[in-house]
Steps between C-alpha positions, in 0.01 A plus 500: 500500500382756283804490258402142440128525471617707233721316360299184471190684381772630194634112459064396500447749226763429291407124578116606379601708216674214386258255492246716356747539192503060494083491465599763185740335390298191478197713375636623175719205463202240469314733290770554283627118461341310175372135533724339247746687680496347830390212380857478307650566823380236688620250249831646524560565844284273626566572880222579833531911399451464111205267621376751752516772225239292292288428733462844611449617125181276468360606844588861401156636640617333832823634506421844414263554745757410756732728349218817545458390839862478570616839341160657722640346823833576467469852351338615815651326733860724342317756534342484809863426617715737311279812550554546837885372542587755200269765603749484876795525285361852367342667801837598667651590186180757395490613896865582454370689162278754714163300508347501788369113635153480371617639148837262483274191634233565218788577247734183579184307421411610191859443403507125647227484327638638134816299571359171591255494178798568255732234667203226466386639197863477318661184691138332563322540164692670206823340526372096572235605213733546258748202609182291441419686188819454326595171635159330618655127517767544709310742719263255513725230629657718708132638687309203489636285824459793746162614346354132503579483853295820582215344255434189758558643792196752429349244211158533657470847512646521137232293349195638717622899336542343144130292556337801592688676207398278238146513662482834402641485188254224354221722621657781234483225267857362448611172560817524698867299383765291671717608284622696216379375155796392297316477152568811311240693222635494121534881544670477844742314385522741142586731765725284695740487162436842372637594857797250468590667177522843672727326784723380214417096585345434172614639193248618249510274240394197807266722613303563223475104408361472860263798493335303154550154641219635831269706218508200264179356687325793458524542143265242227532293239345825274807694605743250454410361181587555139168708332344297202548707266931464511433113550711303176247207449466221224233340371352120529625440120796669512771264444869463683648707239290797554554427881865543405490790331298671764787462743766611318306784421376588831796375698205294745514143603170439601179539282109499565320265271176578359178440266453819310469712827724538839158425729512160259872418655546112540850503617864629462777373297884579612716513212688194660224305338580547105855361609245163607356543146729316193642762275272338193181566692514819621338640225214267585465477808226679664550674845186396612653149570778628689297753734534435887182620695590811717299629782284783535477724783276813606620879463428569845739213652738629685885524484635182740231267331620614128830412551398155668249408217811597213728314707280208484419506140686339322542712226621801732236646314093618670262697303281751699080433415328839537174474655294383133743183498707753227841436469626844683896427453829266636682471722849325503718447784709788325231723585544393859875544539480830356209609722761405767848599362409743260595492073673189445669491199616224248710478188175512273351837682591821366538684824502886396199395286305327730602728818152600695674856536718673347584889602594812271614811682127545714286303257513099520399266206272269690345137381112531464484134733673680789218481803435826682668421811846458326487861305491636942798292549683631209343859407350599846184510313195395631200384335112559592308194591330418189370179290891417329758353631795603291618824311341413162152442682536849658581691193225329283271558859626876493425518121187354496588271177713282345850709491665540172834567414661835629222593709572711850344555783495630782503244786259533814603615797466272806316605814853460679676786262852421381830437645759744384750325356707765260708747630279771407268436736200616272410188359093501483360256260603229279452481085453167311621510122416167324786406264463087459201325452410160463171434308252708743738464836764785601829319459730790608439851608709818605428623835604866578451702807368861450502781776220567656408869363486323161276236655261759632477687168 
């Protein structure tokens, strides 16, 4: 009778251990399933389980509080079973050792004990935790039935633990969930890919169209846009010729139209429209009869609503208002794409001429226009917080004036320090050397690291 006591009790707690590892299993497999994900299941499969396995995802609050309760129940009821089964397995065997019965009694315990905890720690929680982990939907399918049957037997008892739970936890202040939320943050999901590049799923080149695609909202019509000082524009009397000759000058389409003054602009003119114009008149013809209005828009508007507004117009073609109804630059829905994508190139740009950067050795040839954050993403340098946006505002900030040509300086240091990004190591500071300007804006400058003992001197 004893033998099978025994043996029962060791059938009961691998029975228990067993079913401790299904309310894991289902634990880390709910938390680990997406929305869209089992959503996209159940249109697929379609059956009672994939169902089950949805429902269960939205009551997830419900569910996992049967799960704690069932991994409780079951973890000491293998215990309270194993201990003492195991710990008669070992008393003979330590008695035959030399113990005496008190010590082999005592000893056989602790071992039943030690034994019994790594058996329903490994086969009860590590290995149906990582099942669930690395496959969570068909762990899920697979745990589900059996776990939703333990759920309404002891449904009432379930609920009144997760009530008094989320009793308490409103009275800390938080407002308890059903369910995980599926919406993810712009930088969770920046994360998301930069972690999917690691793993090899994205290459970079996808990656880094993404990673500007989610920071494309945060960034403003001031950032985006073309400055108004390197804005082409023709005036109100200019006539299709001149219109003509701009563009093949400048290699542009698209032209802002104004009287005397770019805060005076009454429209744009594509050069489409001297093609409109008979060849005899051109010479005539004033561009203030061809002008279509275009749209102005605040500085401060963000990213998304820029590219809707330029989409919209039907010029492709917004200019940005500063805040004394100034004309503070243009955007075109080139700007956009190459806020996105990057340079975009065509057959009238000069691309090793018009390149943003361009490096020598250490020492890159940088474009004035180039905003801060771009020099971290190329140079590792960073930039203090300061009243310019782009590298020709913080050299004439750092200056104090106007810059002229082949000025240097030596750039601020930012409260973060520097990045090292040479192989020396010793990098320290940054020096600006002015070598293109255009009227009183820096046009191109030189930007060379020096160590930092030559900093400090």
């Amino acid at each position: 009778m004893d033998i099978l006591i025994s043996i029962l009790s060791l059938i009961g707690f691998i029975a228990l251990t067993a079913s401790t590892g299904l309310f894991v299993a289902i634990e880390f497999a709910m938390t680990g399933l997406e929305r869209s994900t089992v959503d996209a299941h159940v249109r697929e499969k379609g059956d009672r389980t994939a169902k089950a396995v949805a429902r269960d995802h939205s009551n997830l609050s419900f569910v996992l509080s049967g799960a704690q309760l069932g991994i409780t129940v079951t973890t000491l009821a293998a215990g309270f079973l194993a201990e003492p089964v195991l710990g008669q397995f070992f008393t003979p065997m330590l008695e035959a050792a030399g113990l005496n019965a008190n010590a082999s009694s005592a000893l056989a315990l602790i071992l039943a004990l030690v034994i019994a905890t790594f058996l329903s720690m490994v086969f009860g929680e590590l290995v149906p935790k990582n099942m669930a982990i690395t496959e969570p939907l068909g762990t899920a399918r697979f745990v589900v039935p059996p776990v939703n049957a333990f759920n309404t037997v002891l449904k009432w008892f379930i609920k009144s633990l997760n009530r008094s739970a989320n009793w308490f936890v409103r009275k800390l202040g938080i407002e308890p969930a059903d369910e995980l939320a599926s919406a993810r943050s712009g930088q969770e999901l920046g994360a998301m890919v930069r972690n999917s590049v690691e793993a090899g799923s994205f290459d970079a080149d996808t990656a880094r169209v993404i990673d500007r695609s989610l920071q494309f909202g945060d960034t403003t019509a001031e950032e985006v846009m073309t400055p108004r000082s390197t804005i082409e524009s023709l005036d109100a009397d200019d006539t299709v010729n001149d219109l003509i000759a701009l563009s093949r000058t400048t290699g542009h389409s698209r032209f802002p139209v104004r009287r005397g003054d770019l805060d005076d602009t009454i429209g744009v003119v594509h050069i489409k429209d001297a093609f409109s114009v008979n060849k005899s008149l051109r010479g005539t013809t004033k561009l203030g009869e061809l002008a279509r209005p275009v749209p102005f828009i605040p500085g401060t508007l963000d990213g998304d609503s820029v590219l809707n507004r330029v989409r919209s117009a039907g010029s492709q073609v917004v200019l940005v208002a500063d805040e004394y109804g100034g004309t503070q630059g243009l955007v075109t829905i080139e700007d956009v794409v190459e806020e996105l994508l990057g340079e975009v190139y065509d057959e009238y740009d000069d691309r090793e001429s018009e390149r943003d950067f361009q490096r020598f050795g250490s020492s890159w040839e940088v474009s004035g226009l180039v905003r801060l954050d771009e020099l971290g993403e190329h140079m590792s340098y960073t930039a203090p917080e300061g009243p310019y946006e782009t590298l020709g505002g913080l050299i004439m900030a750092t200056l104090g004036r106007v810059p002229s040509l082949g000025d240097k300086v030596l750039l601020p240091e930012a409260d973060g320090g520097f990045q090292e990004d040479f192989e020396s190591g010793n990098v320290g500071r940054w020096t600006a050397h002015v070598t293109v300007m255009d009227e009183r804006r820096v046009d191109k400058a030189i930007l060379t690291p020096i160590p930092a003992k030559e900093a400090r001197s």
